[in-house]
C-alpha positions in Angstrom: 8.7 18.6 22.1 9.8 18.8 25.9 9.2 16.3 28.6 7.0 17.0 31.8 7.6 16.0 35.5 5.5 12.6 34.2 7.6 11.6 31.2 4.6 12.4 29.5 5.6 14.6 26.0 4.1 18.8 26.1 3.2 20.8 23.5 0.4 20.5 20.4 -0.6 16.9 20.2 -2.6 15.5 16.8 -5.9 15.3 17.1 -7.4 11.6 17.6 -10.0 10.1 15.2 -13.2 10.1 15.8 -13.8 5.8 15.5 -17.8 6.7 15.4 -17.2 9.7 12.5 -17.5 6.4 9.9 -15.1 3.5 8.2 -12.2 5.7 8.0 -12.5 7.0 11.5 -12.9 3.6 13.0 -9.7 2.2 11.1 -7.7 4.8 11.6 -8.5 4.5 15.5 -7.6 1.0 15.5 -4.0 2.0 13.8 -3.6 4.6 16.4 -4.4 2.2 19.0 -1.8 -0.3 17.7 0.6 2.1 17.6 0.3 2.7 21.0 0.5 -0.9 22.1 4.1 -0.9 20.3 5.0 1.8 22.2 4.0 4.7 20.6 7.2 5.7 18.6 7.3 8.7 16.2 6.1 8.1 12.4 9.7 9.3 11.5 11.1 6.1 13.5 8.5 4.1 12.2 9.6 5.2 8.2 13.8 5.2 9.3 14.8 3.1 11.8 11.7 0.5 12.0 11.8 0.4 8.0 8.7 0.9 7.0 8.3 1.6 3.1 5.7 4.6 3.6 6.9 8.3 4.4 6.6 9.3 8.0 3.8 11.8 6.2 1.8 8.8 4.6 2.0 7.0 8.1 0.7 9.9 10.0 -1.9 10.7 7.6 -3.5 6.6 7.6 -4.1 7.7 11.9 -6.0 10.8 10.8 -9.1 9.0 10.0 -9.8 11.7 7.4 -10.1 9.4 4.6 -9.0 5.8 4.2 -5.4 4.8 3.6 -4.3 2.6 0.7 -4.0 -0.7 1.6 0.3 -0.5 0.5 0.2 1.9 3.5 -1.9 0.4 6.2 0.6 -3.2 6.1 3.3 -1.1 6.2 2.2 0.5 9.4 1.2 -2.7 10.6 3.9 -4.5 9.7 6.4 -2.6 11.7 4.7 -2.6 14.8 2.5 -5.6 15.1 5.2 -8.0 13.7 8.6 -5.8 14.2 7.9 -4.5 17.3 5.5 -7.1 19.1 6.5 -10.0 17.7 3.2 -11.3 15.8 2.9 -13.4 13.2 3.8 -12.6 9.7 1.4 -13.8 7.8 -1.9 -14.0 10.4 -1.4 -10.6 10.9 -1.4 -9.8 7.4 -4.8 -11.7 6.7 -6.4 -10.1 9.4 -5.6 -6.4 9.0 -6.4 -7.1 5.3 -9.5 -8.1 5.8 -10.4 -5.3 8.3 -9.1 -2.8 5.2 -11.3 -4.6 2.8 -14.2 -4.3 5.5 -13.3 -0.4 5.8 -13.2 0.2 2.1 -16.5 -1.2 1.5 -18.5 1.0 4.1 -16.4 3.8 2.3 -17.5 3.3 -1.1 -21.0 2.7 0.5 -20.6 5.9 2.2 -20.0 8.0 -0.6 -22.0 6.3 -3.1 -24.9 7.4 -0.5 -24.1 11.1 -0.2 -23.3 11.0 -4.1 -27.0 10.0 -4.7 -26.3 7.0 -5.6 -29.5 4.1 -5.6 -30.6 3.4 -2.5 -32.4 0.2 -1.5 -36.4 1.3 0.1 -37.7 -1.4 3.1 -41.1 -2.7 3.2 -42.4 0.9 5.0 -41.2 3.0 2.3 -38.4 4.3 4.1 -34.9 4.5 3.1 -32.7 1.4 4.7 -29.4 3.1 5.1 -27.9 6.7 4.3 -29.7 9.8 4.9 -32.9 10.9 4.4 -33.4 12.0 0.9 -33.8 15.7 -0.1 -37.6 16.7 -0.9 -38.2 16.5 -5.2 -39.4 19.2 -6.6 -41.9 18.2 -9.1 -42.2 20.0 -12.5 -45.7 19.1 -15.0 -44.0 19.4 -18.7 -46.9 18.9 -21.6 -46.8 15.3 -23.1 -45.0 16.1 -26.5 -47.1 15.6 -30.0 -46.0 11.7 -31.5 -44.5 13.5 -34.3 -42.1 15.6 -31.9 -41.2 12.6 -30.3 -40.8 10.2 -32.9 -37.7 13.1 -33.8 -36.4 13.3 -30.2 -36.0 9.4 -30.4 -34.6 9.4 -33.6 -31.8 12.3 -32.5 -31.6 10.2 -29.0 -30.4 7.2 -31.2 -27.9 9.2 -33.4 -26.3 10.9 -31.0 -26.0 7.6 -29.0 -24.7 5.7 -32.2 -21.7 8.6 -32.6 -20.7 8.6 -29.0 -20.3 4.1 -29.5 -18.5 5.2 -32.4 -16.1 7.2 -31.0 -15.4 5.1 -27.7 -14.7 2.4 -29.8 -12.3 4.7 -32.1 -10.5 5.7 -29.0 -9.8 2.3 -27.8 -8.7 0.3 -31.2 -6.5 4.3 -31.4 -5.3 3.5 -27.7 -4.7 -0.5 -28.0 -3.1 0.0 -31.9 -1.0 2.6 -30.5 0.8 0.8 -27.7 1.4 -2.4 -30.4 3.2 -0.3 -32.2 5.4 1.4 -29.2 6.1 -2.6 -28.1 5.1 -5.2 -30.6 6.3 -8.0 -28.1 4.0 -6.7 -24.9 1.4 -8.6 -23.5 -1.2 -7.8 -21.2 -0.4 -7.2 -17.6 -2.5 -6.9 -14.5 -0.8 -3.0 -13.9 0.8 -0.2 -15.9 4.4 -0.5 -16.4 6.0 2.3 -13.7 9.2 4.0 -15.0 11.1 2.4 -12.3 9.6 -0.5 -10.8 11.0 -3.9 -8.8 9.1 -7.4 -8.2 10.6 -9.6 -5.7 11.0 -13.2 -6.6 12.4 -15.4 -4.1 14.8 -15.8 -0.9 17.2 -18.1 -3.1 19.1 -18.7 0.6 17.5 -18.8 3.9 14.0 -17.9 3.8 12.2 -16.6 6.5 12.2 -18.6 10.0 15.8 -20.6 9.0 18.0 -21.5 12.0 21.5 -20.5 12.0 24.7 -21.5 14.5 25.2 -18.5 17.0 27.9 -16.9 16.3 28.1 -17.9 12.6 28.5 -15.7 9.1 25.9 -17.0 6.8 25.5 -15.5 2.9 21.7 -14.2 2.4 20.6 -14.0 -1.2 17.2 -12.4 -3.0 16.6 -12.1 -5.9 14.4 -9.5 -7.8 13.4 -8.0 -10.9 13.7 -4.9 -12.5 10.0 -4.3 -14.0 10.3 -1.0 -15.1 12.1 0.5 -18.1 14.7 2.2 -16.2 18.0 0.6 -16.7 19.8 -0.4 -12.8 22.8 1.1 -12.4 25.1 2.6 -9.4 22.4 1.2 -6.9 22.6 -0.2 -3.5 20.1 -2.2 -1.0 21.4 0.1 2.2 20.0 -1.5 5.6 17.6 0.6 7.6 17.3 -0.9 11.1 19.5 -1.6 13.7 19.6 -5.0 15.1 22.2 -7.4 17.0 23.4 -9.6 14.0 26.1 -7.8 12.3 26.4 -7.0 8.3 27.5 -4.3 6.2 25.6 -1.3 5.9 25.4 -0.9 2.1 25.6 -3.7 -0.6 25.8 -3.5 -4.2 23.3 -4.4 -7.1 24.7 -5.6 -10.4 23.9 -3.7 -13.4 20.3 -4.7 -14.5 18.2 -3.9 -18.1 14.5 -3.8 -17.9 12.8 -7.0 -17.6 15.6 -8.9 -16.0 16.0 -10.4 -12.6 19.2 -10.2 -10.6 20.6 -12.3 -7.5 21.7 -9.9 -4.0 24.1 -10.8 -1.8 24.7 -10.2 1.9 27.2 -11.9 4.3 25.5 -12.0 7.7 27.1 -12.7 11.0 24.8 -14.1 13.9 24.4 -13.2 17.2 26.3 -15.1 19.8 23.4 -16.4 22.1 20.1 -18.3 21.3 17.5 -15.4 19.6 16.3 -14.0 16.5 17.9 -12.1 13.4 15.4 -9.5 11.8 17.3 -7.3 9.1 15.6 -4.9 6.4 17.2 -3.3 3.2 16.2 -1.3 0.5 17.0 0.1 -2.5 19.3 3.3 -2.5 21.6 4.9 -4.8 25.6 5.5 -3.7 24.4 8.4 -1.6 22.2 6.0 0.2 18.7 8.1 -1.1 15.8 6.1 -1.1 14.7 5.1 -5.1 11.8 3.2 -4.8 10.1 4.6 -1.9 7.0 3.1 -2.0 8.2 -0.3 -2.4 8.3 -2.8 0.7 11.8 -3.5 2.0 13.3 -6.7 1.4 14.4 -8.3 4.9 16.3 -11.2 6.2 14.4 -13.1 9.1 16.0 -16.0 10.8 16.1 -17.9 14.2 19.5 -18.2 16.1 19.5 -21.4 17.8 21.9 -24.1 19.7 24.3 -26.3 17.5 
């Protein structure tokens, strides 16, 4: 991509959303238009440097307006730029753009519920109250059936309804014994179990918004646990953002087994002036490649004041 006389970048730009082609298309305008406010930077800095735990593919493709993103996706893109790059609240900013995603998803499912034939509710005229106009019915006279031809269609209606209970309910005491038997000791959870998974529990040392001394080297700690069934080992949370406040690149995870949680470490040294300390890790292995991809990073967030 080359630079004009203007500063302005040449060559084949995406194409913008259309925000009146529907829900999709509107949201995706309003991420786009966010973007912009921050600055505009690429969806690669946005997924590297600015540490947002979505590839720079998954972040471009939430602007299309083609469909809607998952909602994982959208904070991430928000997060990044609204709060990492201009400074808004954490959590407002969260409740807002959740609630504009949850607004979006609705008209979606609406949407295609509509142009899947779904039901659609009729006004006092007769007329349809939202979607398009229905498609003309062709009407088809078939001869009333004799009581003794449909006393058997009810009768093969009910058996064939009866075997198709049967099975479902076969499938599911097949389904629920079966998984008993793979894990006696499980109990119900709100999600599958993922392979390789992490749950973040607490900032066990400075949590966000703490004040530090300028100039001093505090000790962050998380801690986290490993929710999958793959065992923790050789792993690293590697920091993916610059920043002024110094600390090391690359820390190490102790070995952990499936279903426990484990305290990190990081020694942190303040900037020297009055200002504010924004760090993000995540999970690596020695080589520094990204495990958990789609997880959020965890992050250090504190306020550098006077003594």
């Amino acid at each position: 991509m080359r630079a004009d006389q203007g500063g302005k970048r040449r060559g084949r730009q995406p194409m913008r959303p259309d925000p009146d082609s529907g829900a999709a298309g509107a949201f995706a305008d309003r991420l786009l238009r966010l973007k912009e406010e921050a600055g505009d930077p690429s969806y690669a800095e946005m997924s590297s440097r600015l540490g947002a735990a979505a590839s720079k593919s998954s972040l471009a493709s939430a602007a299309q307006g083609r469909k809607l993103p998952s909602w994982e996706t959208t904070w991430e893109f928000v997060r990044v730029l609204a709060v990492h790059r201009l400074g808004r609240d954490l959590e407002g900013t969260e409740r807002e753009w959740r609630e504009l995603w949850e607004h979006a998803r609705a008209a979606c499912s609406a949407a295609d519920a509509g142009a899947s034939g779904g039901a659609v509710a009729i006004s006092a005229g007769n007329e349809p109250a939202t979607g398009p106009p229905a498609a003309p019915v062709e009407v088809v006279m078939v001869p009333a059936p004799s009581s003794k031809s449909a006393r058997w269609h009810r009768t093969l209606f009910s058996a064939m309804a009866l075997a198709a209970i049967i099975v479902l309910g076969l499938t599911s005491l097949y389904l629920a014994m079966s998984a008993d038997r793979n894990d006696p000791a499980a109990a119900p959870t709100a999600s599958p179990s993922v392979a390789d998974n992490s749950e973040f529990i607490a900032d066990v040392t400075y949590p966000d918004g703490s004040k530090v001394r300028p100039g001093s080297v505090f000790r962050k700690v998380w801690r986290i646990r490993n929710i999958g069934t793959t065992f923790w080992a050789d792993r690293r949370l590697t920091r993916v953002n610059p920043g002024p406040c110094r600390s090391p690149e690359m820390v190490s995870i102790p070995p952990t087994a499936p279903g426990q949680t484990v305290d990190i470490a990081v020694e942190v040294q303040a900037i020297d002036e009055v200002g504010h300390c924004l760090i993000y890790w995540k999970m690596t292995d020695a080589e520094g490649r990204a495990l958990l991809p789609d997880k959020r990073p965890v992050f250090l967030d504190v306020q550098v004041g006077a003594p």
